[in-house]
C-alpha positions in Angstrom: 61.9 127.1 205.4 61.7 123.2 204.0 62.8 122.7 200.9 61.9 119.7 198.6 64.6 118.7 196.2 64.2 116.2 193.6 67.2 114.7 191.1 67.8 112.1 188.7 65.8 112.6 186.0 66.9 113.1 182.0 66.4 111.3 178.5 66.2 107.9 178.2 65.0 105.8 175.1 62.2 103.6 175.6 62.7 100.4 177.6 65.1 102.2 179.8 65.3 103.2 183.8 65.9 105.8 185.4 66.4 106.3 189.2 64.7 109.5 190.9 66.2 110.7 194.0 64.7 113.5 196.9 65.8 114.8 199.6 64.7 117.4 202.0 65.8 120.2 204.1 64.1 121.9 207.1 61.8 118.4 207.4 62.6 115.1 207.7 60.6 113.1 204.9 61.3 110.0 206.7 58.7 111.3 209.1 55.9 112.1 206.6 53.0 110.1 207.3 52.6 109.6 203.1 55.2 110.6 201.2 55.5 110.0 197.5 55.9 110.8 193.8 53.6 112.4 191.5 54.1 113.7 187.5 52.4 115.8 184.9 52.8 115.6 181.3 51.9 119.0 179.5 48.2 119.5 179.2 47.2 117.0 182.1 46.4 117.2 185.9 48.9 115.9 188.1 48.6 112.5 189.4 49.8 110.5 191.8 52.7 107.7 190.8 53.8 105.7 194.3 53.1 106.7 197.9 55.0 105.2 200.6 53.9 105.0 204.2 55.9 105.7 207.4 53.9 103.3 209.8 54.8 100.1 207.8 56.5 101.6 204.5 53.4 100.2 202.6 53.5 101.4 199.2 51.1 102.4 196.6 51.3 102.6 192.9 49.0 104.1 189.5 48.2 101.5 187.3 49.8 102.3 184.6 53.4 102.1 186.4 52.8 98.9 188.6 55.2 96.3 187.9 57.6 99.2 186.7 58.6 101.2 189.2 59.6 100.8 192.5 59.3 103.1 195.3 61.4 103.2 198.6 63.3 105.2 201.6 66.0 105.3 203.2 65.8 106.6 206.4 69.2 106.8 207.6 70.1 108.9 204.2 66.5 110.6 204.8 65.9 110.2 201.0 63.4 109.1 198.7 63.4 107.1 195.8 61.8 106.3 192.6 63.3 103.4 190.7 61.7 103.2 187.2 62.2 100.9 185.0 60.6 99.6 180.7 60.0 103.0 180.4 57.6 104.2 177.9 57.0 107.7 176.0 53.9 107.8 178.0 56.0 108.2 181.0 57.3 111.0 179.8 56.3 113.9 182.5 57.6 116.4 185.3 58.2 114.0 188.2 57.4 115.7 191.3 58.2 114.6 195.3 55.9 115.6 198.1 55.9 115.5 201.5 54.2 116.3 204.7 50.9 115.3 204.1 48.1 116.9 205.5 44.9 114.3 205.1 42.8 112.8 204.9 43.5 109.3 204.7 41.7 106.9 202.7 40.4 104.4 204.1 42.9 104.9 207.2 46.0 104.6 204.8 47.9 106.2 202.6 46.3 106.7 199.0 47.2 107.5 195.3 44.6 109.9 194.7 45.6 112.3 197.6 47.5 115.5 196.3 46.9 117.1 200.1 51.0 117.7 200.9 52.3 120.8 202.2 55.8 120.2 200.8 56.8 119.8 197.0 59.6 120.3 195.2 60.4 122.2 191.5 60.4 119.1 189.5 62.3 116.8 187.5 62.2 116.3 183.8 61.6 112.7 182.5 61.7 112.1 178.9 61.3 108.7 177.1 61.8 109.0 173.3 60.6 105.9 171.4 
């Protein structure tokens, strides 16, 4: 049974960062084609924050957070990460990981916009007070 764990996330005052961390057991998300970070603030759909690739750990961000936060892996640790930093109340969400995604690509890469993984984990809480 794979399990998705995500950790790292809390209150933080505006103009803050926070460092999101998620690991996995029963799959390796080192080997997931796409793997990223995705969040959803009460009353909204979830949406995709950064995607990183495996083939050439291209990475792929909202709008909203470019500039801000940085996503990356490490491979040996088999962990990913969501450094985030200047954030706002607007960031304010459940940050979810997923992993093992199932398709299609876009455009032959990895995209934002695709919520197709198998694997997810429970959440973690970001909140940004102002």
């Amino acid at each position: 049974q794979v399990e998705v764990m995500e950790s790292g996330g809390g209150s933080v005052q505006a103009g803050g960062s926070l460092r999101l961390s998620c690991t996995t057991s029963g799959y390796s998300i080192s080997g997931s084609y796409c793997a990223g970070w995705f969040r959803q603030a009460p009353g909204k759909e979830r949406e995709g924050v950064a995607i990183i690739a495996r083939t050439d750990s291209s990475t792929y961000y909202a709008d909203p957070v470019k500039g801000r936060f940085t996503i990356s892996r490490d491979s040996a640790k088999d962990t990913l990460y969501l450094q985030m930093n200047s954030l706002t109340p607007e960031d304010t969400a459940m940050y979810y990981c997923a992993a093992g995604f199932e398709g299609p690509l876009a455009g032959g890469r990895c995209s934002i916009g695709r919520k197709t993984y198998k694997f997810w984990g429970q959440g973690t809480q970001v909140t940004v007070s102002s």
